[in-house]
N, CA, C and O atoms as a GROMACS GRO file, in nm:
protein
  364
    1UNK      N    1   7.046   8.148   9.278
    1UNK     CA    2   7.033   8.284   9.324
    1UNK      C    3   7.162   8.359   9.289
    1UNK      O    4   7.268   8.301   9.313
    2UNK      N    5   7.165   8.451   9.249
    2UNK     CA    6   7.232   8.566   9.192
    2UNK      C    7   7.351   8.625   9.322
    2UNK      O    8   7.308   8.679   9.424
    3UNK      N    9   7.450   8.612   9.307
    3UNK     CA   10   7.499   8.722   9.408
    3UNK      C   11   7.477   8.862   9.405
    3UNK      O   12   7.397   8.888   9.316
    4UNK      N   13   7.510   8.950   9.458
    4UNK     CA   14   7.526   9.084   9.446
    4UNK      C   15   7.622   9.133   9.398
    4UNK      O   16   7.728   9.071   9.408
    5UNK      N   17   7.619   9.268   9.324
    5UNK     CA   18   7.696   9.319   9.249
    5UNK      C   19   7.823   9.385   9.372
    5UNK      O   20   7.803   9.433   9.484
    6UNK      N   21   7.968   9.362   9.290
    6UNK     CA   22   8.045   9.402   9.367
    6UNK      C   23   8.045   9.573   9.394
    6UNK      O   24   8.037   9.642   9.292
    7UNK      N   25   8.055   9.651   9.542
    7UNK     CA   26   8.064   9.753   9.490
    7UNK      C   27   8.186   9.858   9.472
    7UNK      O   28   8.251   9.877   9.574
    8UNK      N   29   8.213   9.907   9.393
    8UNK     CA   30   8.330   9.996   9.360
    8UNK      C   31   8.420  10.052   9.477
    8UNK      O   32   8.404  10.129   9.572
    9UNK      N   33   8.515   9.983   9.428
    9UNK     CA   34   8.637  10.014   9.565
    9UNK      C   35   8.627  10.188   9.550
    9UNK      O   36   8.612  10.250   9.444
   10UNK      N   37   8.643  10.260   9.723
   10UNK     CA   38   8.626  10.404   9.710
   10UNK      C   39   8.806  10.457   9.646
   10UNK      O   40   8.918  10.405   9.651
   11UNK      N   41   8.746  10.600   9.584
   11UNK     CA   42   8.855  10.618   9.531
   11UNK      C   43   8.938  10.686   9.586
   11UNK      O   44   8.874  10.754   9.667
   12UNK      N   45   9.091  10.722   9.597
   12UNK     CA   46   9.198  10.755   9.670
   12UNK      C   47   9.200  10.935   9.631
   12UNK      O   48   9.216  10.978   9.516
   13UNK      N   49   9.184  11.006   9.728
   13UNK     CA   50   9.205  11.153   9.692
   13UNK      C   51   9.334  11.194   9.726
   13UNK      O   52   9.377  11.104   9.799
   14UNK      N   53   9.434  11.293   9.710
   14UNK     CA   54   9.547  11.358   9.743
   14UNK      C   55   9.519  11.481   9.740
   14UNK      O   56   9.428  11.513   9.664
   15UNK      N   57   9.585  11.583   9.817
   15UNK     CA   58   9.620  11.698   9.864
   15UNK      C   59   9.699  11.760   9.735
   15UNK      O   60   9.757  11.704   9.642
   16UNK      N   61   9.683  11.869   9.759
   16UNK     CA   62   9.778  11.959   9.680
   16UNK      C   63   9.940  11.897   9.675
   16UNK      O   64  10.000  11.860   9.574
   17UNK      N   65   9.987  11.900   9.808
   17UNK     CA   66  10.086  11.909   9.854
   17UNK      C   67  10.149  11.756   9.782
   17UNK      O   68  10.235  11.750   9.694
   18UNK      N   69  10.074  11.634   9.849
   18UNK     CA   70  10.078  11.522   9.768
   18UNK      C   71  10.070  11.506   9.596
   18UNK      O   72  10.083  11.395   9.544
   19UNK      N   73  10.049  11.615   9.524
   19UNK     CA   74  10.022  11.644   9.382
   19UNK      C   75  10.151  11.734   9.335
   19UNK      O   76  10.178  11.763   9.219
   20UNK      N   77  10.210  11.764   9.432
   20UNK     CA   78  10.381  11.878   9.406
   20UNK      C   79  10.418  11.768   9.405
   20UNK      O   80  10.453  11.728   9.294
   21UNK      N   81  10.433  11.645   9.548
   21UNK     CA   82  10.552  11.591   9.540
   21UNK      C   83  10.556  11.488   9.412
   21UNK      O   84  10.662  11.460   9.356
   22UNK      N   85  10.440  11.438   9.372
   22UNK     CA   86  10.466  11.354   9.242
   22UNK      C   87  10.492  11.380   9.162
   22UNK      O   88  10.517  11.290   9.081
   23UNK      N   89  10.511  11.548   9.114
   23UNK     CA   90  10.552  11.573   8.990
   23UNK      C   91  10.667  11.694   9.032
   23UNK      O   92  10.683  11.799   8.971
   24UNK      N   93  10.732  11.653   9.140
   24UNK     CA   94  10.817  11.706   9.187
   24UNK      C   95  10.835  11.833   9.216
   24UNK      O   96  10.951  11.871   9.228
   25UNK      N   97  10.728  11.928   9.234
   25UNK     CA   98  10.754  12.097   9.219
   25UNK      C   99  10.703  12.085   9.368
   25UNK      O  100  10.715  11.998   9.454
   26UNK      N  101  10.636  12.216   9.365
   26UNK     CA  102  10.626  12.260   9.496
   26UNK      C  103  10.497  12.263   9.478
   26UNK      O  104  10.450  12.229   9.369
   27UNK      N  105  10.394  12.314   9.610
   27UNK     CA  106  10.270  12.349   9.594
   27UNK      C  107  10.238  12.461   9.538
   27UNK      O  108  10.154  12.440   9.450
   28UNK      N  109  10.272  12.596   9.548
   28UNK     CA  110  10.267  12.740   9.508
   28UNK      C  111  10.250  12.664   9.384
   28UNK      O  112  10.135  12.692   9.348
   29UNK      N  113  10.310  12.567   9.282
   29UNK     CA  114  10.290  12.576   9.128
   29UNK      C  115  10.171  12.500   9.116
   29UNK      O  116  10.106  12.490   9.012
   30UNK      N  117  10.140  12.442   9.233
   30UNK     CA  118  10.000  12.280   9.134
   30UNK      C  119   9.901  12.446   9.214
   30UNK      O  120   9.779  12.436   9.206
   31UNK      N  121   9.933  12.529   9.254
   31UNK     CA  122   9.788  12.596   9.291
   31UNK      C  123   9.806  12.709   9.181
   31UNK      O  124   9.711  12.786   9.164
   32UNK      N  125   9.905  12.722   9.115
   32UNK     CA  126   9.906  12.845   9.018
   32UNK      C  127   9.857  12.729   8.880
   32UNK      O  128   9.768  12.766   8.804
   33UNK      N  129   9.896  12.648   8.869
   33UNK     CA  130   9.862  12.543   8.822
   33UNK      C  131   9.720  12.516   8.738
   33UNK      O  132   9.693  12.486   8.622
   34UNK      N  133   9.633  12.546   8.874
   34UNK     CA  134   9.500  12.542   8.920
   34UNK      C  135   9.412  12.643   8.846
   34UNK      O  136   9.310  12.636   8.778
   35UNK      N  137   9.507  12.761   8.896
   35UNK     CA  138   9.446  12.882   8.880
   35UNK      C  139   9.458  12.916   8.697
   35UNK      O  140   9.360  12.976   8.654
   36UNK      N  141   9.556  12.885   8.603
   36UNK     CA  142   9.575  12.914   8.504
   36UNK      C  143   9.481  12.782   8.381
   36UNK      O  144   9.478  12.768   8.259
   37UNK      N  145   9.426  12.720   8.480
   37UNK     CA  146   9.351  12.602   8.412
   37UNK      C  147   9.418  12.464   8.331
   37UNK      O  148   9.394  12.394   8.233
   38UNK      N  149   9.520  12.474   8.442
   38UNK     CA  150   9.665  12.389   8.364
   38UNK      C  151   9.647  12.264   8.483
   38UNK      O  152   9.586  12.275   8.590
   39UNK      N  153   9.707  12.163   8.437
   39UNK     CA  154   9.716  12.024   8.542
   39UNK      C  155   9.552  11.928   8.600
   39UNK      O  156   9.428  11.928   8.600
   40UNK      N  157   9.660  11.865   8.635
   40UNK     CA  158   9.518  11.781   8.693
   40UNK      C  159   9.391  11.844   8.797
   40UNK      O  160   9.422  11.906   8.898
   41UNK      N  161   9.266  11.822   8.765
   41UNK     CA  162   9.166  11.848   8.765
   41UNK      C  163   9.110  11.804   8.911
   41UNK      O  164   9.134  11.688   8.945
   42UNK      N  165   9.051  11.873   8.984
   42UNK     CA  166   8.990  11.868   9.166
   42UNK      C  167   8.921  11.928   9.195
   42UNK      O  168   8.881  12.008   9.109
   43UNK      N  169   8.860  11.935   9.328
   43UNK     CA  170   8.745  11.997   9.382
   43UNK      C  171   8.764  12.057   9.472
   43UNK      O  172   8.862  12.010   9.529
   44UNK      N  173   8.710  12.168   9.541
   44UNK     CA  174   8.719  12.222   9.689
   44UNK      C  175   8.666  12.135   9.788
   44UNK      O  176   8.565  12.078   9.747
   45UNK      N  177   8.698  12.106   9.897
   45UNK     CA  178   8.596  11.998   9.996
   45UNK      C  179   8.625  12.076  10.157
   45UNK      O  180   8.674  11.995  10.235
   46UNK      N  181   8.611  12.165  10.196
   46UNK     CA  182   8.599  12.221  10.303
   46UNK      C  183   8.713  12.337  10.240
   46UNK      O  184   8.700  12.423  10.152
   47UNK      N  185   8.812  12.305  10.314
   47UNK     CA  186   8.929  12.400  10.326
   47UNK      C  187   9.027  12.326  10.192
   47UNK      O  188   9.080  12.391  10.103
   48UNK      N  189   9.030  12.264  10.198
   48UNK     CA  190   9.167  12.180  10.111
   48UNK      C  191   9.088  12.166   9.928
   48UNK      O  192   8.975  12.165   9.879
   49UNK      N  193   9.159  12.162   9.903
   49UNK     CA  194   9.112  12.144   9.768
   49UNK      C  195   9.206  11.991   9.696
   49UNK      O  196   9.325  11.992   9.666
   50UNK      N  197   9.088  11.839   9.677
   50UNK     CA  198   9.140  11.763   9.668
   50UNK      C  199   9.169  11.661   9.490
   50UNK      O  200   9.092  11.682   9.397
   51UNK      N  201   9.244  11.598   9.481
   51UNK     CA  202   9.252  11.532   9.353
   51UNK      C  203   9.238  11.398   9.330
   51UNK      O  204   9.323  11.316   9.363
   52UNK      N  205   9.118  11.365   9.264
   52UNK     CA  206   9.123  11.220   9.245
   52UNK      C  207   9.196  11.129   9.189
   52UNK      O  208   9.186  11.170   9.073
   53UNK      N  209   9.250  11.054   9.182
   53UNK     CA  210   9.328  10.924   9.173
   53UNK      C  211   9.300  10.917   9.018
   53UNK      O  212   9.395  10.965   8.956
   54UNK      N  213   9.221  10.882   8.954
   54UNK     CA  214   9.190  10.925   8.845
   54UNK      C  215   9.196  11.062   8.708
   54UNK      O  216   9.206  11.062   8.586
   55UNK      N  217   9.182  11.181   8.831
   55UNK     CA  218   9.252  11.287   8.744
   55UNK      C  219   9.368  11.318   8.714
   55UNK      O  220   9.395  11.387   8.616
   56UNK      N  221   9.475  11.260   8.817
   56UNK     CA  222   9.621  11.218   8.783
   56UNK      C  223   9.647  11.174   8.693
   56UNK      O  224   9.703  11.234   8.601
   57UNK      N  225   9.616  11.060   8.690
   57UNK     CA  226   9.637  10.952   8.547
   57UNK      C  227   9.619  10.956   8.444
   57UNK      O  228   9.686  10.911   8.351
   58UNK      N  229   9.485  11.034   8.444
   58UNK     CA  230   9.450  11.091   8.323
   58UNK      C  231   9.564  11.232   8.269
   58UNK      O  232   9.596  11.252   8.152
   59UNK      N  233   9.598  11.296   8.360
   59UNK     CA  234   9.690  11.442   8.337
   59UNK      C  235   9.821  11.331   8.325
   59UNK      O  236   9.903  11.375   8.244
   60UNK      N  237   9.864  11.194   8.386
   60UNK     CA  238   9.981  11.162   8.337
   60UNK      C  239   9.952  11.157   8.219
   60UNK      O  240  10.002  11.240   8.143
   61UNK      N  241   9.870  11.068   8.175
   61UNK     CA  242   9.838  10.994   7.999
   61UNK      C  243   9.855  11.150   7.899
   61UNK      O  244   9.923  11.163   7.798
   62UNK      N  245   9.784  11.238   7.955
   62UNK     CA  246   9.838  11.401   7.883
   62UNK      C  247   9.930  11.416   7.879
   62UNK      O  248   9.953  11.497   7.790
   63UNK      N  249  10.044  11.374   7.941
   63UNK     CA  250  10.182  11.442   7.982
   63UNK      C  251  10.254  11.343   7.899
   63UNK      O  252  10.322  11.411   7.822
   64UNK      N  253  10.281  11.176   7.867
   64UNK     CA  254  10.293  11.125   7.788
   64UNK      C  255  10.276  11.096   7.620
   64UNK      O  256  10.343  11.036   7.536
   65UNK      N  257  10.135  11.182   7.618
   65UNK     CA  258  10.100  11.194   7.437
   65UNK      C  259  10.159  11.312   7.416
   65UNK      O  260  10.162  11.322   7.294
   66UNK      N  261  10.214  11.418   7.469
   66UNK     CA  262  10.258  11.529   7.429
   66UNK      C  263  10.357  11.493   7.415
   66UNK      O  264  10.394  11.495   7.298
   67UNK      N  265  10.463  11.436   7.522
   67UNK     CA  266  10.591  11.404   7.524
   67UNK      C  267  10.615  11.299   7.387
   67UNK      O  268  10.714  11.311   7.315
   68UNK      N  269  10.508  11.196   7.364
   68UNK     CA  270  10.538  11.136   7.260
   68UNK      C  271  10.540  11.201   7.115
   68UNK      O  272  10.628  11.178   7.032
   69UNK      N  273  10.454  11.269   7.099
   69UNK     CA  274  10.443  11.368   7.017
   69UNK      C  275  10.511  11.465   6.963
   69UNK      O  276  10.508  11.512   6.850
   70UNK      N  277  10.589  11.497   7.079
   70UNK     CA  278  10.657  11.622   7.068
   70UNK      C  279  10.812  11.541   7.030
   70UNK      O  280  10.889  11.599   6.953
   71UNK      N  281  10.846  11.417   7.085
   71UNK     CA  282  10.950  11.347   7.061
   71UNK      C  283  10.992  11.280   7.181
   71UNK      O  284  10.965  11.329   7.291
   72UNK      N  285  11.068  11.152   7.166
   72UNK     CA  286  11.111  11.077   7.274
   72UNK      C  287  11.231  11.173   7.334
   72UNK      O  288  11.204  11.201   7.450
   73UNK      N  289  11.306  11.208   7.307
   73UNK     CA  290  11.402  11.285   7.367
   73UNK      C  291  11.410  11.396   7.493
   73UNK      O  292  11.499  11.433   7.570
   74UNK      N  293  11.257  11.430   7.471
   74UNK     CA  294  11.197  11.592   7.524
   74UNK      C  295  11.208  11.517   7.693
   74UNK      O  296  11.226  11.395   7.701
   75UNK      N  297  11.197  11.597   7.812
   75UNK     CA  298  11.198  11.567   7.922
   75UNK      C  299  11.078  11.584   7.968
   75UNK      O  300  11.032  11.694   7.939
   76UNK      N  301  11.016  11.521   8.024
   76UNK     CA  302  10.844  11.540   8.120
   76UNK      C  303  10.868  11.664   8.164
   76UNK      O  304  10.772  11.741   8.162
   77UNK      N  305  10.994  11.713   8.213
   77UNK     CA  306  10.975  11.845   8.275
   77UNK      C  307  10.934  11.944   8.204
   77UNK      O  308  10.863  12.030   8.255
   78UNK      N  309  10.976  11.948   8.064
   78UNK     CA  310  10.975  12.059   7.971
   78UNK      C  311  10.851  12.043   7.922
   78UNK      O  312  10.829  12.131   7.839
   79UNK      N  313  10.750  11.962   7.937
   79UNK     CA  314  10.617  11.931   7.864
   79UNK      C  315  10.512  11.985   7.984
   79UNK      O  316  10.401  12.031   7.961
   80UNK      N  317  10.566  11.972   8.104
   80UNK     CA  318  10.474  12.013   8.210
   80UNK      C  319  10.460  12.173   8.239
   80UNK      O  320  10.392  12.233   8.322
   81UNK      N  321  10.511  12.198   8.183
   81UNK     CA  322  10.553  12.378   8.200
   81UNK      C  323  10.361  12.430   8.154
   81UNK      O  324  10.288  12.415   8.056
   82UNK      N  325  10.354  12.473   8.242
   82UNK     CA  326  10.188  12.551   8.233
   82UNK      C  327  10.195  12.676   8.046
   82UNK      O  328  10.278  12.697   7.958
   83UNK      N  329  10.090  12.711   8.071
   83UNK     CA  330  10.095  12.822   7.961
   83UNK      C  331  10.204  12.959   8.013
   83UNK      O  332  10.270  12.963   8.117
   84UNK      N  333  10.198  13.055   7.912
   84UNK     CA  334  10.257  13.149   7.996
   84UNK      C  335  10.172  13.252   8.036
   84UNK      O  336  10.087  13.286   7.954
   85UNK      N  337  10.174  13.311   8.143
   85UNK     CA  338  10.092  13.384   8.227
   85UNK      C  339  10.065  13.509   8.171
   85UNK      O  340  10.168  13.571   8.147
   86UNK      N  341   9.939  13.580   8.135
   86UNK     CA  342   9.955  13.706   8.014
   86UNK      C  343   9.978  13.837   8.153
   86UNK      O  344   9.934  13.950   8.134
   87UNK      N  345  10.042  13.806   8.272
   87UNK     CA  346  10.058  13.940   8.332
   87UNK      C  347  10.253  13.907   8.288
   87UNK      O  348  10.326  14.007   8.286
   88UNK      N  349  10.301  13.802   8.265
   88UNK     CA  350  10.424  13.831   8.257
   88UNK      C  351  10.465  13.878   8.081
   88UNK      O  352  10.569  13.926   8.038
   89UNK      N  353  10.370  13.850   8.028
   89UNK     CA  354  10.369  13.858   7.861
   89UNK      C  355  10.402  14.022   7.824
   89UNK      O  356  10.312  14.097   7.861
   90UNK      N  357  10.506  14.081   7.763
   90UNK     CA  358  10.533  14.182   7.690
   90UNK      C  359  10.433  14.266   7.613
   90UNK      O  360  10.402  14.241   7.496
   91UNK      N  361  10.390  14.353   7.672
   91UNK     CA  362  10.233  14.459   7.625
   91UNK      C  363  10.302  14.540   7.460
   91UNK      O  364  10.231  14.618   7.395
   0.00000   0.00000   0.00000
């Protein structure tokens, strides 16, 4: 007789706030972040808007091929920098 299939450990969500402190900024940026279609990827779930464990990793592995790309030297910080915002852009 067959056992049963194992089932998928549930996955770990984080907060905004928990998503500043890992990449060290503040919240105001992972929600401007959000808003400019930049960073890791989440959902609304009542009030909070949360991030899966998985969309991290995946936005690290982004943050690493650029950095590799761009050169070993470059700093994660300087690769994480969002687009630039077209209300601050010179008309």
């Amino acid at each position: 007789m067959d056992s049963p299939a194992p089932t998928p450990a549930l996955e770990r969500f984080f907060t905004t706030e928990d998503v500043a402190a890992r990449y060290h900024t503040v919240a105001s940026t992972v929600r401007y972040w959000r808003h400019v279609g930049y960073g890791p990827k989440g959902a609304k779930v009542g009030r909070r808007f949360l991030y899966p464990e998985t969309a991290l990793r995946e936005f690290d592995e982004q943050l690493l091929a650029k950095t590799n790309s761009d050169g070993a030297e470059e700093s994660c910080q300087a690769t994480s920098t969002p687009p630039e915002s077209p209300l601050t852009s010179a008309n």
